[in-house]
C-alpha positions as CSV (number, residue, x, y, z in Angstrom):
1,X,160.0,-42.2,123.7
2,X,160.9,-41.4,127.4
3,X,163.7,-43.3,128.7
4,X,163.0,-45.4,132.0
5,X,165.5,-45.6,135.1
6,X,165.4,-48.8,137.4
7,X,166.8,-48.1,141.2
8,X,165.9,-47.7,144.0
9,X,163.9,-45.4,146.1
10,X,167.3,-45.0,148.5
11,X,169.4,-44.3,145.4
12,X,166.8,-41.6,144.3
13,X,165.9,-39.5,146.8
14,X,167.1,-38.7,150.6
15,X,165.5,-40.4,153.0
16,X,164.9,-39.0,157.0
17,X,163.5,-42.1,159.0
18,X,161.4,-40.1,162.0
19,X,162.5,-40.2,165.5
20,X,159.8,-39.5,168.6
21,X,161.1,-36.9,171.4
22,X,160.5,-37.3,174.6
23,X,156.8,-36.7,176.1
24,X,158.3,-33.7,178.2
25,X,158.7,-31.9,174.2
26,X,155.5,-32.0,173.1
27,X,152.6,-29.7,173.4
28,X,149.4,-28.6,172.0
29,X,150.0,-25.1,172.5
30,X,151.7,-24.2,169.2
31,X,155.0,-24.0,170.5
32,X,158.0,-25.4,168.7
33,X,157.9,-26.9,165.5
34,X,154.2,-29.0,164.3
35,X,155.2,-32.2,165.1
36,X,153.4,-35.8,163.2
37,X,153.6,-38.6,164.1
38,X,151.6,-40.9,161.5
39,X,148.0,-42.8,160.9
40,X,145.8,-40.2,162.3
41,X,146.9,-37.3,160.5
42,X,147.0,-38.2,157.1
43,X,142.9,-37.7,155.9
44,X,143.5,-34.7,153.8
45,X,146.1,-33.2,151.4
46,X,147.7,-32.0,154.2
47,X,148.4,-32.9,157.6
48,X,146.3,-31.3,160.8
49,X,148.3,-30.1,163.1
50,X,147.0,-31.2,166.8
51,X,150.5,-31.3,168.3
52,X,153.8,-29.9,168.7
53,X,157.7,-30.2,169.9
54,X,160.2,-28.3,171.3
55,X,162.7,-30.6,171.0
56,X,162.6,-32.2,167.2
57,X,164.9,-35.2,166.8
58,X,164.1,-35.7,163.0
59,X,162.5,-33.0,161.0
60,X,160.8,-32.7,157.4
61,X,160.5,-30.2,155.0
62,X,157.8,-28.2,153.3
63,X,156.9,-30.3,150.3
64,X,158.4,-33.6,151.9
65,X,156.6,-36.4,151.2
66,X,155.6,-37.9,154.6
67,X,155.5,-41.7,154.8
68,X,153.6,-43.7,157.7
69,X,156.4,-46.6,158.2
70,X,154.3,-47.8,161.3
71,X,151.0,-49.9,161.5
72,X,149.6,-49.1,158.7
73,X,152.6,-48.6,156.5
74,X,151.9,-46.7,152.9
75,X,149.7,-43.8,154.2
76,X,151.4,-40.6,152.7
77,X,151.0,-36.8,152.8
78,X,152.6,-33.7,152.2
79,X,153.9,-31.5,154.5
80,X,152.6,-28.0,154.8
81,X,156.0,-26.8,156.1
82,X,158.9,-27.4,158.8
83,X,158.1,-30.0,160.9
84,X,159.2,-32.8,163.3
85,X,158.4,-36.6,162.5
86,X,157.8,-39.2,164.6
87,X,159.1,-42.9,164.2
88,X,156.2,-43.9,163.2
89,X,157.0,-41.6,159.3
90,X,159.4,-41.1,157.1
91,X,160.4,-38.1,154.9
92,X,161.2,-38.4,151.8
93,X,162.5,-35.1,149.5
94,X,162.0,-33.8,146.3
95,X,165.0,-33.0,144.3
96,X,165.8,-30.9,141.3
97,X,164.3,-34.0,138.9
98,X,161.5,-34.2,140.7
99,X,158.4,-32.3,142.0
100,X,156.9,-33.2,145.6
101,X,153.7,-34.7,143.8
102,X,155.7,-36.9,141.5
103,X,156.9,-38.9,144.7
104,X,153.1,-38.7,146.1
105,X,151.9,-40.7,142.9
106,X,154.8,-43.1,143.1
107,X,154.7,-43.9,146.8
108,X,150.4,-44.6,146.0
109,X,151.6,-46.4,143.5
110,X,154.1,-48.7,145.6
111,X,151.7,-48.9,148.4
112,X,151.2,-53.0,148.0
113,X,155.5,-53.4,147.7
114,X,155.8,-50.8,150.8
115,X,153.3,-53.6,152.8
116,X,154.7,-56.2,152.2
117,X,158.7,-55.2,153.2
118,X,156.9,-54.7,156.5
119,X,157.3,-56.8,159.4
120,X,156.8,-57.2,163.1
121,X,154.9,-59.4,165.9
122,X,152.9,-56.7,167.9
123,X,152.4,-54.3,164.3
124,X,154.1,-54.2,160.9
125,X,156.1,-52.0,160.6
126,X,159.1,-51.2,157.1
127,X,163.2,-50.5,158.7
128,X,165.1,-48.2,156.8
129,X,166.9,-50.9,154.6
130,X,163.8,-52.0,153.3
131,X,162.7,-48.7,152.7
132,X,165.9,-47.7,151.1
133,X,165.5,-50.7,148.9
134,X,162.8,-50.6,147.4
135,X,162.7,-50.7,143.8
136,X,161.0,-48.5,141.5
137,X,161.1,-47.5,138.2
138,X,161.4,-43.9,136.8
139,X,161.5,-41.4,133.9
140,X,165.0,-40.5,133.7
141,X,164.9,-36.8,133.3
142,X,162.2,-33.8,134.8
143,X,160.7,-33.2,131.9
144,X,159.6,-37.1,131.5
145,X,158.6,-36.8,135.9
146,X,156.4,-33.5,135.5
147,X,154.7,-34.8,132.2
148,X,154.0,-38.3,134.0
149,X,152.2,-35.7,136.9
150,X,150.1,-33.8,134.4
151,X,148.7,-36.6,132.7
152,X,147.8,-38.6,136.2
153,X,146.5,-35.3,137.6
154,X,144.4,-35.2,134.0
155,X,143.2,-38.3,134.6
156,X,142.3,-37.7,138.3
157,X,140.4,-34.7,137.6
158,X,137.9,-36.2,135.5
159,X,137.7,-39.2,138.1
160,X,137.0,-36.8,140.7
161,X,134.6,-34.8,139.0
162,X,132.8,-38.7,138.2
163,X,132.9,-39.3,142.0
164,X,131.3,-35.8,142.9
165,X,128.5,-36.7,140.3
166,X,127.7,-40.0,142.3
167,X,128.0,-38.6,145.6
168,X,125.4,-36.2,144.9
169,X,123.4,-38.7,143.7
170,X,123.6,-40.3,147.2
171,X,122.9,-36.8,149.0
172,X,119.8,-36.5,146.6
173,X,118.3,-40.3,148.0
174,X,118.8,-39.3,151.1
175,X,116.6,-36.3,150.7
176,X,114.3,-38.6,148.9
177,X,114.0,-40.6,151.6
178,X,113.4,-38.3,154.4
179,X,110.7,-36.7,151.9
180,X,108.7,-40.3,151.9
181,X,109.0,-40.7,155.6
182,X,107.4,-37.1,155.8
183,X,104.7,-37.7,153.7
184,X,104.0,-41.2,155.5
185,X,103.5,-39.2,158.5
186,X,101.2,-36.4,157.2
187,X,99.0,-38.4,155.2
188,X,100.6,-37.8,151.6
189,X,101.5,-41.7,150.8
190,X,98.6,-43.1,151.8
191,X,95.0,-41.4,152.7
192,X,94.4,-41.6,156.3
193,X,90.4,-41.7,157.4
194,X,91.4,-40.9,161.1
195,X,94.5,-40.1,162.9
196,X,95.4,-40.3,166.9
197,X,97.4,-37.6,169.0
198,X,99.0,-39.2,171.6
199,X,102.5,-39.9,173.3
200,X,105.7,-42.1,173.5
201,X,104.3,-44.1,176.4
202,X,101.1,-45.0,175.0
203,X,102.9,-46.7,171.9
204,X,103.5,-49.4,174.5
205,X,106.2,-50.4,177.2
206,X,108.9,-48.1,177.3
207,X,112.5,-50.0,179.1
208,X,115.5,-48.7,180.1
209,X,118.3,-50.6,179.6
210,X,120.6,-51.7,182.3
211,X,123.8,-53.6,182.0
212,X,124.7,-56.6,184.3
213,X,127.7,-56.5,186.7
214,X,131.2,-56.8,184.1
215,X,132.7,-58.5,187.2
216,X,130.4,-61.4,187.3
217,X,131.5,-63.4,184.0
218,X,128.7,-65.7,184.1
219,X,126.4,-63.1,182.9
220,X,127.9,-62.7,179.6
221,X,127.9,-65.4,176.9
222,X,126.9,-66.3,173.5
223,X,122.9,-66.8,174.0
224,X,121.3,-63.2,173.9
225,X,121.9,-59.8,172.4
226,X,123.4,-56.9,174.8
227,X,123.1,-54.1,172.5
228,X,125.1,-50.7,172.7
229,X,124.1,-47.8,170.2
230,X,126.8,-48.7,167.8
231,X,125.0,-51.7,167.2
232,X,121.9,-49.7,166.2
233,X,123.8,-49.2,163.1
234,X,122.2,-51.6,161.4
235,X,119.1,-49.9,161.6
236,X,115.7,-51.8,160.0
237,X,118.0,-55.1,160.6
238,X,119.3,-55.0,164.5
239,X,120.2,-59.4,165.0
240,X,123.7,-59.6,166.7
241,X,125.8,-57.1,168.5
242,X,129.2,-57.1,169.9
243,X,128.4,-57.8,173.2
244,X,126.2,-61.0,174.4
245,X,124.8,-62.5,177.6
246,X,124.2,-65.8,178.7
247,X,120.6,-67.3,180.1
248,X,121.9,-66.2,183.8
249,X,122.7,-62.5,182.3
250,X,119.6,-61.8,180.7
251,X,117.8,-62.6,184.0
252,X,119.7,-59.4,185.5
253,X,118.5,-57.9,182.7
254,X,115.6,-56.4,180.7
255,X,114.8,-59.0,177.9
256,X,113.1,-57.4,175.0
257,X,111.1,-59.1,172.6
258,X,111.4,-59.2,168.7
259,X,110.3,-56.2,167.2
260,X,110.9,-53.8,169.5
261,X,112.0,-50.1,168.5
262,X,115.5,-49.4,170.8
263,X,116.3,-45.5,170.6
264,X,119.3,-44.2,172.1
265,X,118.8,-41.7,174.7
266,X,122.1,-40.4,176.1
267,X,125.2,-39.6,173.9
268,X,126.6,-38.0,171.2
269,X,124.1,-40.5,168.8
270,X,120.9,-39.4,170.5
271,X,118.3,-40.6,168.5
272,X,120.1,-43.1,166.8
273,X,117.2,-45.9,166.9
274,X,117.4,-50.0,165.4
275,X,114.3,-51.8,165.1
276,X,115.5,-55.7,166.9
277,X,115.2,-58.9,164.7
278,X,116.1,-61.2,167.5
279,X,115.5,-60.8,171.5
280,X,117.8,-59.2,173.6
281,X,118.5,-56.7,176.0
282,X,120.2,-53.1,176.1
283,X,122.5,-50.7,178.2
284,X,121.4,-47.9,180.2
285,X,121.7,-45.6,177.0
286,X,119.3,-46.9,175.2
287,X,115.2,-46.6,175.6
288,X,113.2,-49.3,173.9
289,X,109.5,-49.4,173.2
290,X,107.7,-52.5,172.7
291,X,105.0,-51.7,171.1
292,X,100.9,-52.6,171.8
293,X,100.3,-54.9,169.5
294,X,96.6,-54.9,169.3
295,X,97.0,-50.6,168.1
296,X,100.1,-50.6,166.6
297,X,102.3,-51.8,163.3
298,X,105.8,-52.6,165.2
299,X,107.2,-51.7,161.6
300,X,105.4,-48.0,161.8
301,X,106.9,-46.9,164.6
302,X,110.7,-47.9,163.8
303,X,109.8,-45.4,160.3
304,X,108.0,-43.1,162.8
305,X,111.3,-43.0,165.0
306,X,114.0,-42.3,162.5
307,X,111.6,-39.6,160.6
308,X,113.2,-35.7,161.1
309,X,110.0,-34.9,162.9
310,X,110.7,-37.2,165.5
311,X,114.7,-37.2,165.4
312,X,114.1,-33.3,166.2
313,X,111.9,-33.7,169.1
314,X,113.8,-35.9,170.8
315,X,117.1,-33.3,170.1
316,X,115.1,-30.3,171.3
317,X,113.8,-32.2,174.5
318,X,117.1,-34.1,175.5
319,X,119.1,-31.5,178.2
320,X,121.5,-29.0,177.0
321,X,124.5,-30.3,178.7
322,X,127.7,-31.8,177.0
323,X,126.0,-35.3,177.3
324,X,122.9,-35.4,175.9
325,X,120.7,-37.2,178.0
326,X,116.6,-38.3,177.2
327,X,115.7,-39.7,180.8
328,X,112.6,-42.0,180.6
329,X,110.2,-39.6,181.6
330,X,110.7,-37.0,178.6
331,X,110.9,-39.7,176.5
332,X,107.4,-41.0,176.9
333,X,105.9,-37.2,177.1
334,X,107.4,-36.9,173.1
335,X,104.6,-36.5,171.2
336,X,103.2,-38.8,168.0
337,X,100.6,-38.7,165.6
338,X,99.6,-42.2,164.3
339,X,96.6,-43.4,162.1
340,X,94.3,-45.1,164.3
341,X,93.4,-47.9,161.8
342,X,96.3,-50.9,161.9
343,X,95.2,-51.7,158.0
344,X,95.9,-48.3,157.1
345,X,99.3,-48.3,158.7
346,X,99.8,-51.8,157.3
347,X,99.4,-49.7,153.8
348,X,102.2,-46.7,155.0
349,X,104.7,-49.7,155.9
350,X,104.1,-51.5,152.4
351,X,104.5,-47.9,150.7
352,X,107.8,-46.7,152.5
353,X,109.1,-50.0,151.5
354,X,108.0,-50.1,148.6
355,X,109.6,-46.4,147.8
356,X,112.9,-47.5,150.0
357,X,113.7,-51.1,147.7
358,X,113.5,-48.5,144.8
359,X,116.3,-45.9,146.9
360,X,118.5,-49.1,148.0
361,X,118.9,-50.3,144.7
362,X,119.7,-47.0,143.7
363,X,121.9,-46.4,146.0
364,X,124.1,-50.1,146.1
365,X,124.1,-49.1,142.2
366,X,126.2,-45.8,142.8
367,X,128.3,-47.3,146.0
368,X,129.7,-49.5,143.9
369,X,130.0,-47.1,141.2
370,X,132.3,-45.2,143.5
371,X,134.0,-48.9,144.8
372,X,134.8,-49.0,140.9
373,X,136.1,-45.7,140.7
374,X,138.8,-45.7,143.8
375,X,140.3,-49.1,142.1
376,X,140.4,-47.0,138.7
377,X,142.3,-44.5,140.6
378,X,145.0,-47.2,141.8
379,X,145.1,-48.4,138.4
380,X,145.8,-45.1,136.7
381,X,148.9,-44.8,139.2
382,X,149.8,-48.8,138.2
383,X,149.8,-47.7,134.3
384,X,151.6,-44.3,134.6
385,X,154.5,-45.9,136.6
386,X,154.3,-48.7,134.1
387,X,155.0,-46.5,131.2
388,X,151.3,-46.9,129.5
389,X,149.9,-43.6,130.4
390,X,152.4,-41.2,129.1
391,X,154.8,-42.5,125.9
């Protein structure tokens, strides 16, 4: 059986806490040494280099395990090769016991201990005697380090292949969904006896948004929604946003009833639309259509919105600039095609709803398949440096 070492991470390995440079070093011209500096870099295996320093105070090694010591503490990498580290990491090195992914695992593993050594008022951050203190528990020799790697990397494998599985799953209701939305638009999920060409405009009242002066405080309060296109996330189920106005603010602006379809028209999420379950108002980068009631199924046209055919025409028709912008006027041009009867789109609404229950169940099934999954991984890397997953 493999013989277990308790210390510390301090007695184990070498520790280099970062230091910044001063702002006059750095650069983003690939001068110097690749300089990181913690949180944002730390998404893949490896770091992405974005900036560099002439001037590195503290410097890693290729292979060093890079550890983000600074709001949030625990993130770790690798690093590619020579670098400079900024306070906000530290780098710890591999040594002849032990491999550069054995420390990886363990650090992953410690990620709760690391957290809580951390302290500060503004942001939590871990000093270097807490770092350096930190106990954990080790296979004494290499060969008892590089077997523990194989076996978590054997176990990983198979978890990753699992979670490709599932997230093809989800790629695959996507498609399914965009197919039913297509078909609801060209007659395939319900039979159509008559269908009406016409435009944006005719739908109903197209609005602009607008947003009330920010320097008169009594137009923002807690009675109507302001929405802003990230709160358009929600989609089929807009009802609060981050932003709200009071009574005084929503007379400045351009109250919308429920049930009205709010498309952003300007931004990098042009076309991003939310169907509103509450009344409320919107910014300038969002154009809302409140529908004719006595022609139109509110509900259709939030389905006809966020279909590909319309999600391309209002790409292709916004300007070519670096801001994509939909003004009003283009906007209400975009052509539609809608049944004419309101019982017949009455029908498409029940059947894309219908087909959509079916897709969210689905898909809540396989998100929390892959919720189950990620805490399997942490518990893997628990075991192993508990001495249950390799004798």
């Amino acid at each position: 059986m493999q013989a277990w070492l308790d210390t510390t991470l301090g007695n184990e390995f070498k520790i280099v806490m970062g230091q910044s440079p001063a702002s006059e070093y750095y650069n983003d011209q690939g001068r110097g040494l690749p300089f990181f500096q913690g949180k944002k870099e730390f998404g893949e295996l490896y770091p992405t280099v974005e900036v560099w320093t002439t001037q590195a105070t503290k410097r890693a090694d290729k292979g060093d395990i890079l550890l983000s010591v600074r709001a949030p503490i625990g993130d770790v990498n690798i690093a590619p090769e020579g670098c400079g580290i900024g306070r906000g990491l530290a780098a710890i090195k591999p040594n002849d016991n032990t491999c550069s992914k054995f420390i990886l695992y363990l650090l992953k593993a410690k990620e709760n201990d690391l957290k809580k050594r951390g302290a500060g008022v503004t942001f939590s951050a871990i000093t270097k005697p807490n770092l350096f203190s930190l106990p954990i528990k080790v296979p004494q020799n290499k060969q008892g380090r590089d077997e523990l790697v194989e076996a978590i990397d054997t176990q990983f494998t198979r978890l990753d292949a699992a979670i490709k599985s599932l997230k093809a799953i989800k790629a695959k209701l996507e498609l399914y969904r965009k197919s039913v939305l297509k078909a609801a638009f060209n007659g395939k999920l319900v039979a159509i006896t008559e269908w009406e060409d016409t435009t944006v405009g005719d739908l109903g009242e197209i609005i602009t948004g607008t947003t009330p002066s920010k320097s008169k405080p009594e137009y923002y309060g807690r009675e109507y929604c302001f929405f802003k296109p990230t709160d358009l996330n929600a989609g089929y189920y807009v009802k609060t946003s981050q932003d709200m106005l009071s009574a005084r603010g929503a007379e400045q602006a351009r109250l919308l009833p429920q049930k009205s379809i709010l498309v952003t028209c300007i931004g990098a999420t042009i076309g991003k639309t939310g169907f509103s379950r509450v009344e409320g108002a919107t910014n300038q980068q969002i154009n809302s259509i409140v529908p004719d009631q006595s022609k139109y199924v509110s509900e259709l046209l939030y389905y006809l919105f966020i279909s590909d055919q319309m999600q391309r025409q209002i790409i292709d028709n916004s300007s070519s600039t670096t801001l994509p912008i939909l003004n009003k006027s283009k906007f209400s041009m975009l052509k539609v095609r809608m049944p004419r009867s309101k019982e017949e789109q009455r029908g498409i609404v029940d059947e894309i709803e219908s087909s959509f229950s079916v897709i969210d169940k689905v898909e809540a099934a396989v998100d929390a398949s892959i919720e189950k999954s990620e805490k399997f991984r942490k518990s893997i890397l628990k075991s192993a440096f508990e001495g249950k997953l390799v004798n």
